[in-house]
C-alpha atoms as a printed R data frame, in Angstrom:
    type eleno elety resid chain resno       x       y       z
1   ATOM     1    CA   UNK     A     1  45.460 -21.589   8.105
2   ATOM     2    CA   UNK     A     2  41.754 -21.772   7.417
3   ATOM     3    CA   UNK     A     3  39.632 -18.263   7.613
4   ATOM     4    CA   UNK     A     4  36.516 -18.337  10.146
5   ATOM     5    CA   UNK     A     5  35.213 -15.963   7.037
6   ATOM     6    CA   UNK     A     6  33.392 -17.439   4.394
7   ATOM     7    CA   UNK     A     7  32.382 -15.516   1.000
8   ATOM     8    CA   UNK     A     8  28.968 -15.534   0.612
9   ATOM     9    CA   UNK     A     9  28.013 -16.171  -3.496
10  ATOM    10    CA   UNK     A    10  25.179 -13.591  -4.513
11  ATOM    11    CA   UNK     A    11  23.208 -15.784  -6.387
12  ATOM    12    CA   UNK     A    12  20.144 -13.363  -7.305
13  ATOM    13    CA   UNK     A    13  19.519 -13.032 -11.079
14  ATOM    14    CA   UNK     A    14  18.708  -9.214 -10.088
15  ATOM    15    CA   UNK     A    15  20.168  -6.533  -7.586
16  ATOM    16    CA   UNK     A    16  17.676  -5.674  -5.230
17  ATOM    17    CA   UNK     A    17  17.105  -2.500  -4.126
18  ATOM    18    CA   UNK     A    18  16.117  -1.802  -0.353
19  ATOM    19    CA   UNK     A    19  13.423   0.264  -1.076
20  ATOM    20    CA   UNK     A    20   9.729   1.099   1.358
21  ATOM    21    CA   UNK     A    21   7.200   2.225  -1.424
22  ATOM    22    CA   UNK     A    22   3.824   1.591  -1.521
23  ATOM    23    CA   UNK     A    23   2.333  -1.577  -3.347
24  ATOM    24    CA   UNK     A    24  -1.164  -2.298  -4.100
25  ATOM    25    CA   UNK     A    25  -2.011  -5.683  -5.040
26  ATOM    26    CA   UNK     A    26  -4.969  -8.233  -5.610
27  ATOM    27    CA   UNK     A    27  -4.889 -11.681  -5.709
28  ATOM    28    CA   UNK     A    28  -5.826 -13.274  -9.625
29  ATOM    29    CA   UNK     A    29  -7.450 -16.726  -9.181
30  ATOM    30    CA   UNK     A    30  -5.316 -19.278 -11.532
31  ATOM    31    CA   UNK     A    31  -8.060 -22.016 -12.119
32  ATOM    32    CA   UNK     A    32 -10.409 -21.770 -14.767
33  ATOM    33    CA   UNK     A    33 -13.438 -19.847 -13.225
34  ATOM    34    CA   UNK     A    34 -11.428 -16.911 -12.750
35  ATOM    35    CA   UNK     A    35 -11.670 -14.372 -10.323
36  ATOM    36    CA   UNK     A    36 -10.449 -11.940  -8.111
37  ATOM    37    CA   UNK     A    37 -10.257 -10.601  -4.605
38  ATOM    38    CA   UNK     A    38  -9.946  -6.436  -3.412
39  ATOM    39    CA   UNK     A    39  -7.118  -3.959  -3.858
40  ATOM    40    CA   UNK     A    40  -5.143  -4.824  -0.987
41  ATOM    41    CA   UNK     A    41  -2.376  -2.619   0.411
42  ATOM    42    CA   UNK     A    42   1.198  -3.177   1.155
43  ATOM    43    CA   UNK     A    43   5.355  -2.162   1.241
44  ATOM    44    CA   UNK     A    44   8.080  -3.173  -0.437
45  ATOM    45    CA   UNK     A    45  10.916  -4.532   1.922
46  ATOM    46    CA   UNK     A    46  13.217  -4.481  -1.508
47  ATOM    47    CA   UNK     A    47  12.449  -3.856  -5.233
48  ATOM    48    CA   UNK     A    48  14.590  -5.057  -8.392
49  ATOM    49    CA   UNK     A    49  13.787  -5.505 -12.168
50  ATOM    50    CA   UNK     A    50  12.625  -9.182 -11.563
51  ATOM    51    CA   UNK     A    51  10.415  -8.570  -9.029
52  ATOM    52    CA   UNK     A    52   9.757  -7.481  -5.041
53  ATOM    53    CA   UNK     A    53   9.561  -8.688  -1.592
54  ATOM    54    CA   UNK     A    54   6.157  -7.494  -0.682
55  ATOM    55    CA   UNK     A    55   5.220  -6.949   2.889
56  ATOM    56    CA   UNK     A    56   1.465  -7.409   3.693
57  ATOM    57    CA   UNK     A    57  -0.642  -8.341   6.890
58  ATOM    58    CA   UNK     A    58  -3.159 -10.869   4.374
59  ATOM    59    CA   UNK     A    59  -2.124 -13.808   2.494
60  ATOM    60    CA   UNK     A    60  -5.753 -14.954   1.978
61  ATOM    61    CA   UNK     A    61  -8.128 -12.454   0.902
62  ATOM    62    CA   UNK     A    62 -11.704 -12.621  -0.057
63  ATOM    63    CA   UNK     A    63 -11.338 -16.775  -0.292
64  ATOM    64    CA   UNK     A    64  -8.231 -16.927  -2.222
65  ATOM    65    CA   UNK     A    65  -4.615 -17.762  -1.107
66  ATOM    66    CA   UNK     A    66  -1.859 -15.040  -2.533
67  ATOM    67    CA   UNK     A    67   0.096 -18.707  -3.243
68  ATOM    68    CA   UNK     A    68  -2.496 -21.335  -5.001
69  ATOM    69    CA   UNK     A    69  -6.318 -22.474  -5.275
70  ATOM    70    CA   UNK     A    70  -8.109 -24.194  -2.876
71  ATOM    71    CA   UNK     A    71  -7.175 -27.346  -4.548
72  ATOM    72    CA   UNK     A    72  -3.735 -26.492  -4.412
73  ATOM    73    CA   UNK     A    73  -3.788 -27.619  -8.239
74  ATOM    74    CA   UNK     A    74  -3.425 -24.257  -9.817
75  ATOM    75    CA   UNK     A    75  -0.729 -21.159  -8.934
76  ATOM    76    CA   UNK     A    76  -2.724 -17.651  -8.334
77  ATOM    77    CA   UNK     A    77  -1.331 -14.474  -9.482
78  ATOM    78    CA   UNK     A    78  -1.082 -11.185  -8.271
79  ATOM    79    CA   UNK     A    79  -1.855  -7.718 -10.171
80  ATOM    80    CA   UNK     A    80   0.704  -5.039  -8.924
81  ATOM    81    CA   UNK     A    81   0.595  -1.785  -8.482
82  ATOM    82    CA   UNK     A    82   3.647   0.020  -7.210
83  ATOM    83    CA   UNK     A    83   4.028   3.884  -6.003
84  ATOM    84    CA   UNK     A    84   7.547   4.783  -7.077
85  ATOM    85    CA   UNK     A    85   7.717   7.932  -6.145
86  ATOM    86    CA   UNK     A    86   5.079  10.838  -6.540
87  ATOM    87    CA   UNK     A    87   6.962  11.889  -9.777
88  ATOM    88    CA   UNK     A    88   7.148   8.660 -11.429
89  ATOM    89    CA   UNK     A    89   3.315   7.117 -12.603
90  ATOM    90    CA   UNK     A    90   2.906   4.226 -11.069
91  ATOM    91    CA   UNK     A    91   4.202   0.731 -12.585
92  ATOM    92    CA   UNK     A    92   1.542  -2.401 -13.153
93  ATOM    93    CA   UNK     A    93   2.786  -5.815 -13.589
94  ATOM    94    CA   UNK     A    94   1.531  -9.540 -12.626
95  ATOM    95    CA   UNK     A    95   3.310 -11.477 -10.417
96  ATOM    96    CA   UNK     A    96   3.831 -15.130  -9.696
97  ATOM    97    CA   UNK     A    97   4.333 -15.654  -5.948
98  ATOM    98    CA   UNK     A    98   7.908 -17.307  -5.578
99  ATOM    99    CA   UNK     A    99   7.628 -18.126  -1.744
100 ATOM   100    CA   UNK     A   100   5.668 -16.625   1.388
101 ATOM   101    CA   UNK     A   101   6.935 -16.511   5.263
102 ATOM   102    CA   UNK     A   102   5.991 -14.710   8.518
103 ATOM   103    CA   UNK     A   103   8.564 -12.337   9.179
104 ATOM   104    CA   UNK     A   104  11.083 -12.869  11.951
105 ATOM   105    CA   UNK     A   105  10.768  -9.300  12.687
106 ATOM   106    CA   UNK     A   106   7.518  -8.073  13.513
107 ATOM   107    CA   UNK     A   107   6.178  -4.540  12.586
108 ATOM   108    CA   UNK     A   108   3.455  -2.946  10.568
109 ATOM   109    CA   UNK     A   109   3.190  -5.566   8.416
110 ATOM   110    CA   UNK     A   110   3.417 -10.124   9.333
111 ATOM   111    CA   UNK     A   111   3.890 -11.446   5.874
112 ATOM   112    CA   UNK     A   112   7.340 -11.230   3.596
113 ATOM   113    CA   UNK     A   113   5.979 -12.433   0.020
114 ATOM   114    CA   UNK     A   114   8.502 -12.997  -3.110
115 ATOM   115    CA   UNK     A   115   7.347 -12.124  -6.143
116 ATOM   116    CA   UNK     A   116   9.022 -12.898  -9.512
117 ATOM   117    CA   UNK     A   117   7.209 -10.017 -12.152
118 ATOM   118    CA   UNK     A   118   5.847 -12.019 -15.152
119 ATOM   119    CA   UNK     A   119   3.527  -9.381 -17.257
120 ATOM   120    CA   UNK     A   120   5.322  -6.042 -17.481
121 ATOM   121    CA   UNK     A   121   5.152  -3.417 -19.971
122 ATOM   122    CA   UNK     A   122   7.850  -1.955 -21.334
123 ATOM   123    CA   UNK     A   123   7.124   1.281 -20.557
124 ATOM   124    CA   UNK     A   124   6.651   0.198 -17.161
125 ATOM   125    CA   UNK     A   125   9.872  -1.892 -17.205
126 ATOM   126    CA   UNK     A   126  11.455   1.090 -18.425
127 ATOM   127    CA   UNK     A   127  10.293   3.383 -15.575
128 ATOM   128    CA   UNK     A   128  11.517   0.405 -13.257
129 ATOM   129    CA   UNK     A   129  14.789   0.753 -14.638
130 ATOM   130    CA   UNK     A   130  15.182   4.398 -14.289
131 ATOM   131    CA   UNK     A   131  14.260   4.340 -11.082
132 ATOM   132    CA   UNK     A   132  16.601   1.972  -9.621
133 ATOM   133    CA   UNK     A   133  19.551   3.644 -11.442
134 ATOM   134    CA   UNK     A   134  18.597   6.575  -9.795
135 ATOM   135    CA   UNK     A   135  18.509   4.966  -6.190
């Protein structure tokens, strides 16, 4: 007799922690002119090594898309800053936007964004990985 339950595969290189902290970010233009828009802020809906799921209300800021140029020919970056905790300094990395969708529920914040880190320090990646042990 066949099960109406399926087993759902985790296929995520990273476990992801469900975790609200506070994310600054600004959007790093990836043609050749450079370029960058303000500090904007944001939440994480979950946080892992790899990367987060940032939530934000902007996903075009000061002319440029959080995804790609204008062109649609080059990927833009992010610069991260994430608020751990008050007793952990806060972690910078660069981010390459994975994918981008309104969220199905709506609250403080419209936008769901996946990033995938791909500048991190290692002291940063270190205080990363603490953390999340800890949680």
């Amino acid at each position: 007799m066949k099960s109406g339950f399926s087993k759902r595969v985790e296929r995520r290189k990273f476990y992801r922690l469900k975790s609200p902290v506070q994310v600054r970010f600004r959007i790093i233009s990836g043609d050749n002119k450079g370029g960058s828009s303000r500090l904007i802020k944001g939440k994480t809906e979950n946080i892992s090594e790899g990367g987060i799921c940032l939530e934000t209300n902007l996903v075009q800021v000061d002319g440029l898309h959080i995804s790609h140029d204008s062109s649609m020919l080059y990927k833009n970056r992010l610069e991260i800053e994430i608020d751990l905790s008050p007793e952990i300094e806060s972690i910078k990395a660069i981010g390459d936007v994975i994918w981008y969708d309104l969220k199905r529920k709506k609250d403080q914040y419209t936008y769901n964004v996946g990033v995938s880190f791909s500048e991190i320090s290692e002291d940063d990646q270190d205080r990363l990985n603490n953390f999340l042990l800890q949680k």
